[in-house]
N, C-alpha and C positions, 0 to 999 in steps of 0.2 A: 423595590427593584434594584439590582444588583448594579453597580456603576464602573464602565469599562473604562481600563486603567487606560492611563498615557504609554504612547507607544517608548519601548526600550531597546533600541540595537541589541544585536547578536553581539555577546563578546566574545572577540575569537580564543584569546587567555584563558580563560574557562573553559571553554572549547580543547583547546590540544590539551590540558592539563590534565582531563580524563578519558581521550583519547588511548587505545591501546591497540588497536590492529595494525596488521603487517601492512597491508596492502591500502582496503577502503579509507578513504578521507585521507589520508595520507598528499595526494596532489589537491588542494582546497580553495574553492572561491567563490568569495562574499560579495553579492551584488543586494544594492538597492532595491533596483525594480529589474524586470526585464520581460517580456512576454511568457516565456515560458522556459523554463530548466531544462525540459524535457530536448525543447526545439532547439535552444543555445549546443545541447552535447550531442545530438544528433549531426550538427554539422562540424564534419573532419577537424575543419581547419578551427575549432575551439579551443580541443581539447582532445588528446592520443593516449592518453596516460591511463593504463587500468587502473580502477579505481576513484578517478576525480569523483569529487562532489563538489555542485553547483546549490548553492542556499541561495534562496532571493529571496528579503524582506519581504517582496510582493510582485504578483507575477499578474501582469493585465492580463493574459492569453492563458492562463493556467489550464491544462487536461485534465479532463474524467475519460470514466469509459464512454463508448460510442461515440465520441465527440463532443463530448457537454463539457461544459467549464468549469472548471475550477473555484470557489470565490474563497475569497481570506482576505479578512483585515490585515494592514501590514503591521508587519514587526510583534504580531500575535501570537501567531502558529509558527508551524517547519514545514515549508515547502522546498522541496529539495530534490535532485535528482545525482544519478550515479552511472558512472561509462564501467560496461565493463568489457575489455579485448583478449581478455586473457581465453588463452583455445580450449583448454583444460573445462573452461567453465561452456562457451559458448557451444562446443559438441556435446554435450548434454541435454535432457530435456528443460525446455527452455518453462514449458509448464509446471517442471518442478521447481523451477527457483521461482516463479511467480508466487505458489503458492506459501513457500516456504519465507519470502517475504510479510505477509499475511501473517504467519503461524508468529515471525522474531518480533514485529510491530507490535501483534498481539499480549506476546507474552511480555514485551519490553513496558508496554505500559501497564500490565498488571505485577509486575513487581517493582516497580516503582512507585506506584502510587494506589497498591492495594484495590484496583480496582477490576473489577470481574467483565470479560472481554471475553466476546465471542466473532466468529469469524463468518460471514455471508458468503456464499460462490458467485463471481469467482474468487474476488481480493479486496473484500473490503471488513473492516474493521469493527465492531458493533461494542456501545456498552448500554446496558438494558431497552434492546431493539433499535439505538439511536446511533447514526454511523459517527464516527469520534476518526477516521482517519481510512484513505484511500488510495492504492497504488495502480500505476499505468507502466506496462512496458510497449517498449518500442525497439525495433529491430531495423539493422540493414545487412544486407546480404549482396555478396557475389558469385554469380550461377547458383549454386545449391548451398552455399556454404554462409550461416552470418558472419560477421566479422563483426558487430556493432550494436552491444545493445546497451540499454539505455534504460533504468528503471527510477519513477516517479514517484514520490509519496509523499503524501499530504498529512500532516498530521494536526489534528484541533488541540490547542493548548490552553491560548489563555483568553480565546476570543470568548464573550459571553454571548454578544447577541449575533443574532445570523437571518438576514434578509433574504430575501427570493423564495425559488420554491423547488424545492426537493423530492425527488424521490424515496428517500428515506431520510427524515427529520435528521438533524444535526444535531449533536453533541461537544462539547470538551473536557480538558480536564480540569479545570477551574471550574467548570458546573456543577461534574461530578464531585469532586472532593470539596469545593469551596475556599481552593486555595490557589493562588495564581501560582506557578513554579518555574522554574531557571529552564528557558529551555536549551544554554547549552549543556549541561548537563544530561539531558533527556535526549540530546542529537548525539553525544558521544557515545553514552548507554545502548543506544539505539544501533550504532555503526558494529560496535562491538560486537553484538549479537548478532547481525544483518552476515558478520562476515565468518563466524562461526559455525553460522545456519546453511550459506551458502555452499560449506564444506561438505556439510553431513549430505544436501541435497545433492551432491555433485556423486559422491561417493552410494548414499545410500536412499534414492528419493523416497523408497517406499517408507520409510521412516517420518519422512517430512507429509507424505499424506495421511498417514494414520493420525498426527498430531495436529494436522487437521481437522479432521475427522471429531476428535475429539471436543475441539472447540465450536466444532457446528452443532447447534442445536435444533435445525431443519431437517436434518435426516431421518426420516419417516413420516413426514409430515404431508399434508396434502399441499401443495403449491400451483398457482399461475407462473407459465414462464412465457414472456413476450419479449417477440423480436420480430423483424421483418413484417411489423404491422399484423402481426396474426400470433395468438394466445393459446396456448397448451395448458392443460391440467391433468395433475395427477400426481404417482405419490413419489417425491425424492426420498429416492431407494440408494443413494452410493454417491460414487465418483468412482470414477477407472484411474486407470494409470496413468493417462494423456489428462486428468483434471477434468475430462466430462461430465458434466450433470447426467445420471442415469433416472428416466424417468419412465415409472411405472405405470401404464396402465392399463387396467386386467392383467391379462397375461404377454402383453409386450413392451419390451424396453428401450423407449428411444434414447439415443446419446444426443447433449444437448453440448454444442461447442461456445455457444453464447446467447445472451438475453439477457433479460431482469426478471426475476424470481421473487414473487410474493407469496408469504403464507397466507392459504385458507382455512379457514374452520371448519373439522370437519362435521 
């Protein structure tokens, strides 16, 4: 059995060293613990600055989707979240940067560590069916307009073992490859890309869904999708433009705004 290392701070020198964006990570802060990333940049008075990122060693309150928690060893993974106020970005579709989140995470960790990553709806992260990393956005808004969003991501690194009980079995990259790795390097790489991507979805989403697209390997499959304590089947045929699940059956297509999504055999 595999023996989980000693916990290793974040070095932040390593860190800006291969840092290169304009904007993201740019305002930056390094906590211990804290409840959650997400919760800390949500409230005004934290943080205003487009772009902060909040890193916590380990977050007691961490987010998933629907309201389930987060778990991470500390000082293992990147549990991190990101403010962004910029108008440019936030009059945009807000499901295109979700998604296109997804696609830079994705591909960020298959080329660094040659590892082959697929993408689940809405934004979670898979390597050989096992989730290795998961993002939450959160929004605030006045009258119609947001001013305030706030995006989560969780990423498995160097954790090997993992307790509780999942929805979809855990992963990382120390599993996968068999080799622990620097994770600030892997958060710089990661920013870099995050803010690149956020470009292209700003200017060109349809782009950022197709390479999704790409990366899902669900589509045309037969699936359960449960929410609201009641279950649906049938065949995931697409995504639309809003990041819908289009779900086939016979000859009608429902739009699915959210759930959890399991394949079945058909």
């Amino acid at each position: 059995m595999k023996q989980q290392k000693l916990e290793i701070l974040f070095d932040l020198k390593k860190f800006d060293i291969r840092l290169e964006t304009e904007w993201l990570g740019r305002s930056f802060l390094y906590l211990d613990e804290i409840d959650s990333t997400n919760s800390f940049l949500m409230e005004k008075a934290n943080a205003d600055l487009n772009g902060t990122v909040v890193l916590a060693e380990k977050q007691t309150e961490g987010k998933g989707r629907l309201e389930r928690q987060w778990y991470s060893s500390k000082a293992m993974n990147l549990t991190f979240s990101f403010l962004v106020t910029d108008r440019a970005v936030l009059n945009k579709s807000l499901i295109a940067i979700n998604f296109a989140l997804a696609v830079s995470v994705a591909e960020t960790i298959e080329t660094l560590f040659q590892i082959k990553t697929q993408v689940k709806w809405p934004n979670d992260v898979l390597v050989g069916g096992k989730k290795i990393a998961g993002i939450l956005l959160e929004s605030s808004s006045t009258g119609s307009s947001i001013n305030r969003l706030v995006a989560g991501i969780g990423v498995n690194i160097n954790q090997i073992h993992f307790q509780g009980t999942y929805n979809v079995p855990p992963t990382s990259v120390v599993n996968e490859t068999g080799m622990e790795v620097e994770r600030e390097k892997t958060l710089a790489e990661m920013l870099n890309h995050i803010e690149e991507i956020i470009a292209i979805a700003v200017k060109q989403p349809s782009i950022i869904f197709n390479r999704w697209r790409e990366r899902c390997p669900f589509i045309g499959d037969k699936v359960l999708v449960a929410r609201d304590g009641k279950e649906l089947i049938g065949i995931f045929d697409d995504i639309d433009d809003q990041g819908n699940l289009l779900l086939r059956q016979d000859d009608e297509i429902i739009k699915i705004q959210y759930g959890d999504v399991s394949v079945l055999s058909l």
